[in-house]
N, C-alpha and C positions, 0 to 999 in steps of 0.2 A: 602341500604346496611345492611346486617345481620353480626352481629359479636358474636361467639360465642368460647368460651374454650373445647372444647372436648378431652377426654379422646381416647385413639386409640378403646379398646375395645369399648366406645360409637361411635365413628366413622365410626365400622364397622357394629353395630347391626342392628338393624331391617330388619324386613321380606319384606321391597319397598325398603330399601333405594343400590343405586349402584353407582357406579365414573367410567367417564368413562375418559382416556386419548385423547383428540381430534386429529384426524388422522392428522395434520399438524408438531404436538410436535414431536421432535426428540428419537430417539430409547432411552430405556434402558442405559445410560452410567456412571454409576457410575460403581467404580471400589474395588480395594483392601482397598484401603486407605480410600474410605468412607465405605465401610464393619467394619476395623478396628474401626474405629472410633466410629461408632453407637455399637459394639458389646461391647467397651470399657466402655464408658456411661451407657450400660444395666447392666453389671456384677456389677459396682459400685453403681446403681442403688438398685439390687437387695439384697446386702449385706447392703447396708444405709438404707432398707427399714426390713432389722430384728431386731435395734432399734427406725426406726421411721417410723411406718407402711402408713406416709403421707406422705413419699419423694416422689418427680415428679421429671419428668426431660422435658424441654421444649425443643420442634425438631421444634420450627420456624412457619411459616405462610403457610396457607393452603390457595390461592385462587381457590373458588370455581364461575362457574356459572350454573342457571339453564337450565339447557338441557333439558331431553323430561320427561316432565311429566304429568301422567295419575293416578285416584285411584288406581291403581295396581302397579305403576313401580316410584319412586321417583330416575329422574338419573342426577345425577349432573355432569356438566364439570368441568374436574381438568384445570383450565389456569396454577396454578404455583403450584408444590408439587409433583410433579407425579414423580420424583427420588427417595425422601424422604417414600412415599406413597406405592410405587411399592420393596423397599427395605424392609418396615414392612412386607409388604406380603411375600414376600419371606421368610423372615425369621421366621413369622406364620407356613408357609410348613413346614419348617425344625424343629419347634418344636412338629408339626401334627407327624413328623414321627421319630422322637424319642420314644412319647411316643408310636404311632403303633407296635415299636421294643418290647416293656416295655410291649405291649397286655393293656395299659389302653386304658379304654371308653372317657377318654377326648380328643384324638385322632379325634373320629368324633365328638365331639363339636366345637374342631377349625373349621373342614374342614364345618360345617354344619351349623356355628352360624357365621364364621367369614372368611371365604373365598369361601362360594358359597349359593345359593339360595336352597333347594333340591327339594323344589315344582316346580321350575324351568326347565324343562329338555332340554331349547332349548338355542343354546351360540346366543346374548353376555349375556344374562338377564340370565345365569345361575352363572358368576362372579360376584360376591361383587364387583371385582375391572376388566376392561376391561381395556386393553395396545392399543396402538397407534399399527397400520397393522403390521408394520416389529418384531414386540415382540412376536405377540401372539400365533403362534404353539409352540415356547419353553416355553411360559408362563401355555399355557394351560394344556400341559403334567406335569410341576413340578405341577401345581395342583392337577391333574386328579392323582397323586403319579408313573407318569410314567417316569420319569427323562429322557433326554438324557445324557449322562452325556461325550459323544462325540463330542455334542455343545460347539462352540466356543464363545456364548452367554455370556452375562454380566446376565443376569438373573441364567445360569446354575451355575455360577462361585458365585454369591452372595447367593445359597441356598449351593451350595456344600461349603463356606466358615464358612457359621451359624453353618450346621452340622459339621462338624470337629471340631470347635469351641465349642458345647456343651460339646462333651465325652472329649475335653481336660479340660474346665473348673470344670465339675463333676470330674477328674481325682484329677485334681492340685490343685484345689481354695475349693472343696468340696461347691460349687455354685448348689442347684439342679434346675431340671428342671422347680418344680411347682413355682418358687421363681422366675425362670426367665420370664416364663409363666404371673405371676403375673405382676412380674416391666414392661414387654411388653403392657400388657392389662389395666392394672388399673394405671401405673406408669408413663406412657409417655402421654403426652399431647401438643396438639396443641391450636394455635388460626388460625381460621378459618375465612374468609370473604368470604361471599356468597354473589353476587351483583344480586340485585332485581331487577324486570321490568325497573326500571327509572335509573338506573345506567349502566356507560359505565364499563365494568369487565376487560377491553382492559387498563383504565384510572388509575386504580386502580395498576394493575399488574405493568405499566410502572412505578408510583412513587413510590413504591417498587421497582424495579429495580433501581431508581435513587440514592437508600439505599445503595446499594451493593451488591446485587444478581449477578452473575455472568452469566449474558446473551450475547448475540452480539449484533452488533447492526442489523441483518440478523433475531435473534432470535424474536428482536421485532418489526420488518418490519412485517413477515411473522404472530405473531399474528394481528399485527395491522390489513393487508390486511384480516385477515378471520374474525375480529369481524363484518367485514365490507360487507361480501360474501352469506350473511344471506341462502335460500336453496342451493346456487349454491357451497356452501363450499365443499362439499364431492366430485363432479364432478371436481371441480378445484383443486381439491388435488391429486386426481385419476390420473386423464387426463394431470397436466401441474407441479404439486409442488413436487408429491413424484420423477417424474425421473428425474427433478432438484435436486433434495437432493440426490440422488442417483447419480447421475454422478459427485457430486461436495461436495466435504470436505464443514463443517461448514465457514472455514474462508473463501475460494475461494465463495461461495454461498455469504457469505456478501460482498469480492471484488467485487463481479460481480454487485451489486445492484451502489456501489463507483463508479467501473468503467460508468456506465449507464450516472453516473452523472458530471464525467470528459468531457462529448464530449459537453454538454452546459454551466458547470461552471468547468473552468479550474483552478479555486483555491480551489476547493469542498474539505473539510476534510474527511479523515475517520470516525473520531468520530461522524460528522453530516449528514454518511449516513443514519439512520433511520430520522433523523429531516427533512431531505431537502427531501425524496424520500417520505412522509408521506404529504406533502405539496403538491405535487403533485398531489397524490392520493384521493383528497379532493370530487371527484363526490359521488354520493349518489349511483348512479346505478350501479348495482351488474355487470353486463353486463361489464362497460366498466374497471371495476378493473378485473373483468376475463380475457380482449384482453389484461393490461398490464403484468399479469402473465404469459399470451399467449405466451408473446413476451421475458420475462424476460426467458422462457423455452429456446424459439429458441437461444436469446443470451448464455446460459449454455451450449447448444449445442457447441457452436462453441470457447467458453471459455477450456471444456473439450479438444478441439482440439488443442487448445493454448499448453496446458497444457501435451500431450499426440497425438503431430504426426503423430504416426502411425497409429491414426484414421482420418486422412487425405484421399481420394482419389486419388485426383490429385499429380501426385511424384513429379513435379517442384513446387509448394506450401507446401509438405510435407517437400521436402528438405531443403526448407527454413526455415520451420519454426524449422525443429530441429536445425537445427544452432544457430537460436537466443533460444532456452533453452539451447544449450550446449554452448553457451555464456553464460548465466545466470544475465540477467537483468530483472527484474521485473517491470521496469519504461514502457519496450515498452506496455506492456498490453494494454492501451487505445487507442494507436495506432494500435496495430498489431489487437485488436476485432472489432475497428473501419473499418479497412481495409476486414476482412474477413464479416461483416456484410456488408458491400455495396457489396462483391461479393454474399453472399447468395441473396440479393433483387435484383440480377441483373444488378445492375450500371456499375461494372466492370468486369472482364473475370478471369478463373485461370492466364494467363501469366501475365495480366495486376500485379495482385497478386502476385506474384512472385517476379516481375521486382520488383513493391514498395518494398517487405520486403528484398529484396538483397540493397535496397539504404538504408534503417536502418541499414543494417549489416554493409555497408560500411563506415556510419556515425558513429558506435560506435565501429566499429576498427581501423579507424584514430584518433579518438579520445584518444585513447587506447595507440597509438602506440606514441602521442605527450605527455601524460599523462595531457591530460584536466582534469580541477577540475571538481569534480563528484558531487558536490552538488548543482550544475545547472543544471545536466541532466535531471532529473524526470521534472520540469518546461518545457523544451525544448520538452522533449518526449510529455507533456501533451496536450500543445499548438497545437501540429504538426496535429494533428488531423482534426483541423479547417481551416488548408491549402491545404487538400486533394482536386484534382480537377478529379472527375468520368473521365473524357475526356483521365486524362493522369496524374495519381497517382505517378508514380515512378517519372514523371519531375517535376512537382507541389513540390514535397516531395524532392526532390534535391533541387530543388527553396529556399522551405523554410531553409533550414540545412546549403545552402550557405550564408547565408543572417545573419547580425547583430551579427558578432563576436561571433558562437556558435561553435570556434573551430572545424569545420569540417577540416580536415587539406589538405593542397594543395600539392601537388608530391613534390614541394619545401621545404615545411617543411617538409613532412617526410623524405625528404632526409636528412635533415639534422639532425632532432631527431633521426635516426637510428645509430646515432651515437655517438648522445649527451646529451640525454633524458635517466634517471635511472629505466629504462622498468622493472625492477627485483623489482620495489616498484608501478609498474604503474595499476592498478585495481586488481586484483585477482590471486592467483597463477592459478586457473582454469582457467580466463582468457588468461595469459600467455601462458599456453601448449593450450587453444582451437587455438589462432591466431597461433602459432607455428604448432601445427598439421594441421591447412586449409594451413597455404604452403608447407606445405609439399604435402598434396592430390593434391595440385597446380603442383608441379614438377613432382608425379607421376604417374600423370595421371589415368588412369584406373586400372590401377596393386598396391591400397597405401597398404603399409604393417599395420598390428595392431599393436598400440601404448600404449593401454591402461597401458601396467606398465611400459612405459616411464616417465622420468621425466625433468622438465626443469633445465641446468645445464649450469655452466661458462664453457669457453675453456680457456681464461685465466682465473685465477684461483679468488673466491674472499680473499684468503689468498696469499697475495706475496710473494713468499718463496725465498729464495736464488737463486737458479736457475735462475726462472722467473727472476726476477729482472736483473740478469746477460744478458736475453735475450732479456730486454727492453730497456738495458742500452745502445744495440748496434742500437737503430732506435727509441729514441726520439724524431729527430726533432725539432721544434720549443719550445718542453715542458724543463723545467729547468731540470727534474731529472725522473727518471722507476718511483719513487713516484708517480709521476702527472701524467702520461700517465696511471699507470695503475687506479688509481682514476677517471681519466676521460671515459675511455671507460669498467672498469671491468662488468659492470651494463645494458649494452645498449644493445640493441634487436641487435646489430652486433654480439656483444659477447656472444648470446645467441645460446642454440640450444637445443634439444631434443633425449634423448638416454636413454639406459636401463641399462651401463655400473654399476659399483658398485660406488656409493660416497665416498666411503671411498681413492678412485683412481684419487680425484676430482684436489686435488690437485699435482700432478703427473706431471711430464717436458712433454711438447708438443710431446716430440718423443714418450711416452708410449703412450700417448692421441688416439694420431694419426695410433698408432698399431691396439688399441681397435675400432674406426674408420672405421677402412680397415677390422679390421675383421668381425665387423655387419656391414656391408656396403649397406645393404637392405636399410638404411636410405638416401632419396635425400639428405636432408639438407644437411648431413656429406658427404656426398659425394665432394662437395667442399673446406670444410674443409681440409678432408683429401688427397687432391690433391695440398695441401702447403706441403711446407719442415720446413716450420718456422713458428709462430704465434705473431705477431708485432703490431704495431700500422699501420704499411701500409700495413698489410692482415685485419686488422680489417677493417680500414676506406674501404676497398675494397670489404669486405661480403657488407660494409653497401649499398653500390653501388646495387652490386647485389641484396641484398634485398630489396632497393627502388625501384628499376626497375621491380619487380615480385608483389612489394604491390601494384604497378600504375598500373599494367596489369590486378590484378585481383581483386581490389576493387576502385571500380569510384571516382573521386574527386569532389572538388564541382566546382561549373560554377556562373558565374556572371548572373543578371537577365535579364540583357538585350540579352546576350547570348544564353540563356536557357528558357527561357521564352516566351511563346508565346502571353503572351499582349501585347498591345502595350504600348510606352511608357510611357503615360499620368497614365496610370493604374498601371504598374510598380511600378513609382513613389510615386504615391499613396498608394498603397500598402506597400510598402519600409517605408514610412514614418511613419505608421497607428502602424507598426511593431514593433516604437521604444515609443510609449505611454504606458505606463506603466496599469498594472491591475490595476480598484480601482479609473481612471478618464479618463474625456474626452475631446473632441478639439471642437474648431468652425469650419465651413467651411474655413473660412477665416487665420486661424492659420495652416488647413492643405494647404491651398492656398500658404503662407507666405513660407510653408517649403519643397516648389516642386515650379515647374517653370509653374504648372497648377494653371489657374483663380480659380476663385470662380464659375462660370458658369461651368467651364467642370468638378470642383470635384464634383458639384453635378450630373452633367452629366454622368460622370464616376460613381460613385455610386448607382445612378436610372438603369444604364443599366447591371451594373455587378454585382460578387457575389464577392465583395470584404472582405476577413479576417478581423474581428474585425471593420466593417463598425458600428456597434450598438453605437462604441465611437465617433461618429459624429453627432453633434450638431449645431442649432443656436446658433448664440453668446449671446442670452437670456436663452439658456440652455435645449428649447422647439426644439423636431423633424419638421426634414421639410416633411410635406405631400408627398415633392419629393422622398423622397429616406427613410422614414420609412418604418420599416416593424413591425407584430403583436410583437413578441419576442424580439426585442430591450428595451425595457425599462425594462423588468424581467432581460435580461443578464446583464445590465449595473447595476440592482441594487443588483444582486446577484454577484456581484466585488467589490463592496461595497461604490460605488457610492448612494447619499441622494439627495432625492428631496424635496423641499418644498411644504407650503400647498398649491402652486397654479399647482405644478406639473409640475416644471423649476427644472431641476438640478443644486445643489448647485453651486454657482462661486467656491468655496473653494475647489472643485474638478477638475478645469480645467487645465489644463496641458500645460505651456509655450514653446514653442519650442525653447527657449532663447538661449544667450552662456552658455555654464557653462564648468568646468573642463572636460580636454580630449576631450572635443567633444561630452560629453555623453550629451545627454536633459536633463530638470532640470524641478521639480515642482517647481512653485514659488506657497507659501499660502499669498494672500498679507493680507486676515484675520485671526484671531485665528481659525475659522471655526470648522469643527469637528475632532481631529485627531484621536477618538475610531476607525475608518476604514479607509483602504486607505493606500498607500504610508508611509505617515507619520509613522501615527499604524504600518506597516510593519517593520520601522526603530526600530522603540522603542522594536517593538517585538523581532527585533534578539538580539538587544543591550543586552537587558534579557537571550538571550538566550549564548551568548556568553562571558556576562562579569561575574566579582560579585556583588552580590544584591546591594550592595552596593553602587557601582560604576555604574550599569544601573537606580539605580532607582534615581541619581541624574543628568542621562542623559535627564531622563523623565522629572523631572524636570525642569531642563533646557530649552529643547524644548516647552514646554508647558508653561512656562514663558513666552518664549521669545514672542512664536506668540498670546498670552495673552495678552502685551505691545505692541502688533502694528507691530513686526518683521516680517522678512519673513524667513523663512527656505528653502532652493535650497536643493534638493537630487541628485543623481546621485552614478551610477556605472560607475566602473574602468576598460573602455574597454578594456584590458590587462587581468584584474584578476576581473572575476565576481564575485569574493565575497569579491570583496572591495568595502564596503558603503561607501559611506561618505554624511554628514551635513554639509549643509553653513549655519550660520548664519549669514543675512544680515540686514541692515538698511533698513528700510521703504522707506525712499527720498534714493535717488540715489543708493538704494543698495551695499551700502559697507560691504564688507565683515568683521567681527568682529572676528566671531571664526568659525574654522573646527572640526567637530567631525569625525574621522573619523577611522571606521573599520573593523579591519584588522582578518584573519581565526587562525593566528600564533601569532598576537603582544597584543591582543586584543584593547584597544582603544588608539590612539592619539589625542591629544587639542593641537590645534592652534591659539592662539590670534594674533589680527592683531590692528596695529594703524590706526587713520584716512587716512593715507597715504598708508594703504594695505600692512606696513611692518609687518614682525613676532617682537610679543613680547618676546613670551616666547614657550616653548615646552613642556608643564605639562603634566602631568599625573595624578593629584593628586584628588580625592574626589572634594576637598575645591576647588579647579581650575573651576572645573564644575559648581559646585554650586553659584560660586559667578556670572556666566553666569546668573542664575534666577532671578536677578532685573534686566531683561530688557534691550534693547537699553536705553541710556541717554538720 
């Protein structure tokens, strides 16, 4: 590795030397604000430098590698600087042609000494500085002094900003050209790493980046993959990376690498897309890192489709899939590419397609309409993928959304949330008017009117006003007071609808309502509305009727497995059970034996002959796969969940997963050792605890825990089949498992402590710091 200080003007001299942008690097995009910026530093620059003819000003790290070099042509690759690098030049031009304007000869010294070769006459080796493909006709022309100036280019906008910038600073600061000229050329200074024969320049860039350089994690996939592409670099950029980059925004291009890695580790981070997707890519051979580009192309393809619909084909796959954007969840992504990727390979059919992404729609509008917590959907969505069966997508995908309390909700709850549930706070207002507007297209059938500047609005009103009140008072019912009637139902998808009417009108007596109604009457919804004489709590509770009965007709509910399902029941079972083991450990045969009414003989049996979901977490009860029912990729999935083996290559005990009693019913880790809790379950707890409490209060959670099972304890986890994002901690005794204390937490309260005596009564109900912490000396 070379490291050197250069001066810009030394950086651009000599009659070999050239920089070239590698055709993978992204356009041109720096903007006003780093224009300003660097023009700011120059001017100050060049005023500090007419009492001290030595001021510099330092523009950062220049990594360089060596490219193609020959006696005649010294050309180096820019890996990182090529904003910074490509911004001098421009602004070189724009000094080239002020003075052009002024008729001096230093004019062609820029252009001759510092922005092109003149022995040269053939492109690229006639630029000092060559841009990455999509730059370089506008590049070429502000050279060549032929400006577009109709380009909507960052290049055209970064020389037209210099020059403006010059005759205002000559104008106002009396800043002249040659002083600028100077502080550009002799004033600014880099330090440069050029990475030599024996040096990774790939290795180098990334730990700089690790500094603070502002890359994606896409940015350094996509170098990494080409320090790696050795001839085959230009063709695989040509052929598979530029019409990736081109159909797909920077961040979607780095989703898309995340999503890749969602369909085999479904706890994969964003941040540790480039880490995990770099591991991967570990072969030497140029070949087979080009078929993953190959593929990452094809996937973009159908990612852009995600994304944009109406480049769909098929209208029953189109239609679907615009639904779920104009739902607007982002979680389905690894489902719905997963889905469109088995159909591109042929596994499935467009309808097959179809059916599946209408049973996602149906899943996150029931959802929707009970107001499920949302901070379990992304997990759910993520999972789902792995339950996909080619045979029969949309049952499989019902199968799974029915199953372990993921709130898919049943005709009977939604009958009853459409009445009782505060839908006007339940996911999105877009959400809202999207389900409102699908029933309406539901009623309308082929003739639906345009909605677009409707908006979702009460018919009872959310302000109680005199009237109203006057009108509730007369069909309370079972409720004490208009108060509570109208508090209970003002808010609910019953009392909801969608109109264009004016808000200001909102709150207005039922009989105006109802005018306005009748007069835009092109609306179904309103059309039964306004076919009352009165607006009550028994016209309410009766929309809700009617619109349970239209949501069970046109969006499916879930079905039980054995129902639905077309395994048999041994496999069900298994499956069912496999469902409730938690990311991060595993079972024995015998443990999943214990928690089904199948042997030990038929879950292997079952296992060896099917393609059971999350079968990788099934183990000996020494922790070793059985020859029967392994496969190549189990031991990578289970350790990238964050399962630990030992050095004989037994999964730790301290990861296996009890199917014991515990609270509600949920399954429970038991750690009967301190074991590791950096990964796993545990880690997961301590994680959120951090995430939800104050430092102070989480970090003597950690404490705690790590105390406890430090001293021999065991710690029971479990979720709160009811409310999935209630944790909770048992702390138990080693002999007989008594429970000592609960940690247990809550999305609203944040933490409860529950101390318990020998006898498993409550002591006390703390909440205090000191409460927790005196947990860390251990069981007695």
């Amino acid at each position: 590795m070379q490291l050197d200080k250069p001066l810009v003007g030394e950086l651009l001299d000599g009659a070999k030397t050239r920089y070239q942008i590698p055709l993978y690097q992204r356009t041109f995009d720096w903007e006003e604000r780093h224009f300003e910026q660097l023009w700011s530093d120059l001017l100050n620059l060049a005023i500090a430098r007419r009492t001290d003819p030595e001021s510099e000003h330092f523009l950062g790290t220049l990594v360089l590698d060596v490219g193609h070099q020959t006696p005649n042509d010294y050309t180096f690759l820019v890996v990182d600087g090529q904003q910074r690098l490509t911004t001098l030049t421009m602004l070189l031009a724009a000094i080239r042609d002020i003075y052009r304007e002024q008729g001096s000869d230093v004019a062609e010294e820029i252009q001759e000494d510092r922005l092109i070769h003149r022995r040269k006459p053939s492109k690229p080796e006639r630029f000092r500085l060559w841009p990455t493909q999509g730059d370089r006709e506008d590049f070429m022309k502000i050279i060549d002094g032929e400006v577009d100036r109709a380009s909507s280019s960052n290049l055209v906008a970064a020389y037209s900003y210099f020059t403006k910038s010059f005759r205002k600073a000559l104008e106002e600061r009396g800043v002249g050209i040659d002083e600028v000229r100077s502080a550009a050329l002799d004033g600014i200074r880099f330090v440069s790493i050029t990475a030599e024969e024996q040096d990774n320049v790939y290795a180098i860039f990334e730990s700089l980046n690790n500094t603070g350089l502002k890359l994606t994690q896409g940015d350094l996939l996509r170098n990494y993959f080409f320090s790696r592409l050795g001839h085959l670099a230009e063709s695989v950029y040509a052929s598979f990376w530029y019409p990736m980059q081109e159909r797909l925004s920077r961040a979607d291009l780095t989703h898309l690498f995340w999503l890749d890695l969602t369909w085999s580790d479904t706890e994969a981070k964003k941040d540790d897309t480039f880490k995990k997707q770099a591991e991967r890519a570990r072969e030497p051979d140029p070949e087979q890192l080009r078929d993953k580009i190959k593929r990452f192309n094809r996937l973009s393809i159908l990612l852009e489709v995600i994304r944009l619909p109406s480049k769909e084909s098929d209208p029953q796959v189109r239609r679907a899939l615009q639904r779920l954007v104009d739902f607007g969840i982002e979680s389905t992504d690894p489902l719905v590419l997963g889905l469109l990727n088995l159909r591109q390979t042929g596994d499935i059919t467009n309808e097959q397609t179809a059916d599946a992404l209408a049973v996602i729609e149906s899943f996150l509008v029931r959802r929707l309409i009970v107001r499920a917590p949302h901070n379990a959907l992304s997990r759910i969505l993520m999972r789902a993928y792995a339950s996909v069966d080619p045979s029969d997508p949309a049952a499989s995908l019902l199968d799974y959304f029915s199953r372990d309390n993921k709130d898919f909700a049943s005709n009977e709850r939604i009958r009853e949330a459409v009445t009782s549930v505060n839908f006007y706070r339940s996911g999105t207002r877009r959400q809202q008017k999207t389900l409102l507007t699908w029933l309406e297209g539901e009623l309308a059938g082929n003739e639906p009117v345009v909605l677009t500047k409707t908006t979702v609005e009460h018919v009872l009103p959310q302000k109680l006003t005199d009237v109203w009140r006057e009108e509730l008072e007369k069909d309370t019912g079972d409720f004490v007071s208009p108060e509570s009637v109208h508090e209970t139902y003002v808010h609910t998808l019953a009392n909801l609808t969608i109109s264009g009417y004016n808000s200001s009108l909102s709150n207005r007596p039922f009989s105006v309502k109802r005018e306005l109604l009748i007069e835009k009457g092109n609306i179904e919804l309103n059309k039964w509305i306004a076919s009352k004489e009165k607006w009550r709590r028994t016209e309410i509770i009766e929309r809700g009727d009617y619109l349970s009965d239209l949501i069970a007709r046109t969006w499916v509910g879930p079905t039980s497995v054995s129902s639905g399902d077309s395994r048999n029941d041994e496999t069900a079972e298994i499956a069912d059970a496999l469902a409730k083991v938690p990311t991060g450990t595993w079972v024995s045969f015998g443990d999943l034996a214990d928690a089904t009414e199948v042997t030990v003989v038929g879950v292997k049996r079952v296992l060896a002959a099917s393609e059971v979901p999350l079968a990788w977490r099934v183990m000996e009860a020494n922790g070793r796969y059985s020859p029967q029912t392994s496969k190549d990729a189990f031991r990578t999935n289970l350790e990238n969940e964050g399962v630990q083996f030992d050095a004989t290559g037994a999964a730790m005990q301290s990861y296996r997963w009890n199917f014991g009693a515990s609270f509600g019913g949920a399954a429970t880790l038991v750690r009967d050792t301190a074991g590791d809790v950096h990964a796993g379950p545990i880690r997961e707890f301590l994680e959120e605890a951090a995430n939800r409490l104050a430092p102070s209060v989480s970090a003597a959670v950690d404490t705690a825990v790590n105390s406890w099972l430090l001293c021999g304890g065991k710690v029971s986890l479990s979720v709160d089949p009811g409310e999935h994002d209630v944790l909770t901690a048992m702390l138990q005794e080693a002999e007989g498992g008594t429970s000592v204390a609960e940690l247990r937490l809550t999305p609203t309260n944040g933490l409860w402590l529950r101390r318990y005596d020998q006898e498993g009564h409550e002591l006390v109900d703390a909440k205090t710091v000191g409460s927790i912490v005196a947990l860390s000396d251990g069981p007695e």
